[in-house]
C-alpha positions as CSV (number, residue, x, y, z in Angstrom):
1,X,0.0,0.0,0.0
2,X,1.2,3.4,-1.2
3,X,1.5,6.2,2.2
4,X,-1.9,8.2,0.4
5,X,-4.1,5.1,0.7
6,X,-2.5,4.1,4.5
7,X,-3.3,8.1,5.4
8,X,-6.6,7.9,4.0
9,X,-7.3,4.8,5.7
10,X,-6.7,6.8,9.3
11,X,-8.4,10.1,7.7
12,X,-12.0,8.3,6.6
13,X,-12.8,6.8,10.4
14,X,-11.9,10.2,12.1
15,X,-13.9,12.4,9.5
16,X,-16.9,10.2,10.3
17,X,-16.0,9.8,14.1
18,X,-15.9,14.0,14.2
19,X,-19.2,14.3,12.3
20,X,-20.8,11.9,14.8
21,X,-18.9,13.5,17.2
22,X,-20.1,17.3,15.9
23,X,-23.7,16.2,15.5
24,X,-24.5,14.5,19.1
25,X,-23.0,17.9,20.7
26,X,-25.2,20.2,18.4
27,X,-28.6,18.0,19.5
28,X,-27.6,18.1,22.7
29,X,-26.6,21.2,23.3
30,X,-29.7,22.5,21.2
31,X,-31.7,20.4,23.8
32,X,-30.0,21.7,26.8
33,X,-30.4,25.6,25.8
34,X,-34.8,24.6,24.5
35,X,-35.1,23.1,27.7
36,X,-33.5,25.5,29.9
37,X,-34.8,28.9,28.2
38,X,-38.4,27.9,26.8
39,X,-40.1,25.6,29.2
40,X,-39.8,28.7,32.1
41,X,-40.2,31.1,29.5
42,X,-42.9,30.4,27.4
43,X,-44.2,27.1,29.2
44,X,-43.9,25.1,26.2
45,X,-42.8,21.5,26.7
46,X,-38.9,20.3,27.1
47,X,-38.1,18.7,24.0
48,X,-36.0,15.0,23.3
49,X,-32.3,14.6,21.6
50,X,-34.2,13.7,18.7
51,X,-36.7,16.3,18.4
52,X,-33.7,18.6,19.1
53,X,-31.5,17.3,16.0
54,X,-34.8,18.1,13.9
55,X,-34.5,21.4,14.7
56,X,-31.0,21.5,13.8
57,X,-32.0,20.1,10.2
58,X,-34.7,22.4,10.4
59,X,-32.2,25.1,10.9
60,X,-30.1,23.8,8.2
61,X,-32.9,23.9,5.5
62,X,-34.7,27.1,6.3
63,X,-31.5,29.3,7.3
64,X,-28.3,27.5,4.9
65,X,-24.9,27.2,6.2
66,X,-23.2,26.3,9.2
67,X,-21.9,30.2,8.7
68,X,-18.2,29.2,8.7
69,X,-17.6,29.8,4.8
70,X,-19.5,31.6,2.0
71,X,-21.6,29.4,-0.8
72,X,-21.4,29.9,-4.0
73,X,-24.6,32.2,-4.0
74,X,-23.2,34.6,-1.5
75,X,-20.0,34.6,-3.8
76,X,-21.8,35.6,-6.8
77,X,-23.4,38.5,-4.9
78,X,-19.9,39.9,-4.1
79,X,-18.4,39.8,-7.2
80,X,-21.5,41.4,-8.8
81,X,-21.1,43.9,-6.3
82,X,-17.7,44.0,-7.1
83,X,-18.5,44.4,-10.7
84,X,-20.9,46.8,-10.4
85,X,-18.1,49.4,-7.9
86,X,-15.3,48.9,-10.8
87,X,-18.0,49.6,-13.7
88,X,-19.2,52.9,-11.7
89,X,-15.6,53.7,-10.9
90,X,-14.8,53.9,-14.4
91,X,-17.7,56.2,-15.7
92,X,-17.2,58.3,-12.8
93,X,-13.7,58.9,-13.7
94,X,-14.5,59.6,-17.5
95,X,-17.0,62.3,-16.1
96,X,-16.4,66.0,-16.5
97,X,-17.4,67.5,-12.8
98,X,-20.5,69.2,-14.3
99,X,-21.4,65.3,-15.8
100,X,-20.5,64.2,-12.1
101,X,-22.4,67.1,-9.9
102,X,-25.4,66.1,-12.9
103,X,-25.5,62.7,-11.9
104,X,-25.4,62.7,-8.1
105,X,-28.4,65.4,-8.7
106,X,-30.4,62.6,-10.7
107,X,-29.5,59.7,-7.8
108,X,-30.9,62.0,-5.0
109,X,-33.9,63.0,-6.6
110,X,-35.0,59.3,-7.8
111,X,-34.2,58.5,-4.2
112,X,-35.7,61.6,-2.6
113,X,-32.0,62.6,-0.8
114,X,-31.7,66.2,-0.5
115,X,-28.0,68.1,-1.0
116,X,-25.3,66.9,1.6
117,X,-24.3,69.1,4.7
118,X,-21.5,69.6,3.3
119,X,-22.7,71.0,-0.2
120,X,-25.4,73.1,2.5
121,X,-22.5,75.2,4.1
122,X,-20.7,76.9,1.3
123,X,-24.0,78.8,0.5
């Protein structure tokens, strides 16, 4: 056996040992917190290990992501963004300042912003 099959044969067991592992703490720590806050709170019944893992799922499907790294969705938003901030950059920089002070005037009014403070005091 090559060393990459012999790691892999110690790195399989411990990836599903660790998401054993990760799931019994998050259904039981999700049943400790329901159980401690709700029941004195609201009076609504404690809740099992198992009814407490649904909730994680439930979680999971409504709400995406453990929140540790972006998806692809939340990628393609940024670099839109991105594309959108290079793209204005560049017409704004091709702008005469009358073309400029033109088209700030046209952004405020379609979005009902009045002059800045700062545009207020030289008058």
């Amino acid at each position: 056996m090559n060393r990459r099959k012999k790691k892999l044969l110690w790195i399989a067991p411990l990836a599903i040992l660790g998401v054993v592992l990760f799931v019994y703490v998050g259904g039981e720590l999700v049943m400790y917190l329901w159980n401690w806050l709700l029941p004195p709170l609201f009076a609504w019944r404690p809740i099992t290990f198992w009814q407490a893992l649904g909730i994680l799922l439930l979680c999971r499907i409504l709400f995406g992501g453990s929140g540790w790294r972006h998806s692809a969705r939340s990628n393609f938003r940024h670099r839109m963004a991105d594309r959108m901030a290079d793209r204005m950059a560049e017409r704004s920089k091709n702008m005469t300042p009358e073309e400029r002070e033109h088209f700030l005037q046209r952004v405020r009014e379609r979005w009902g912003c009045g002059p800045w403070a700062s545009e207020n005091k030289g008058q």
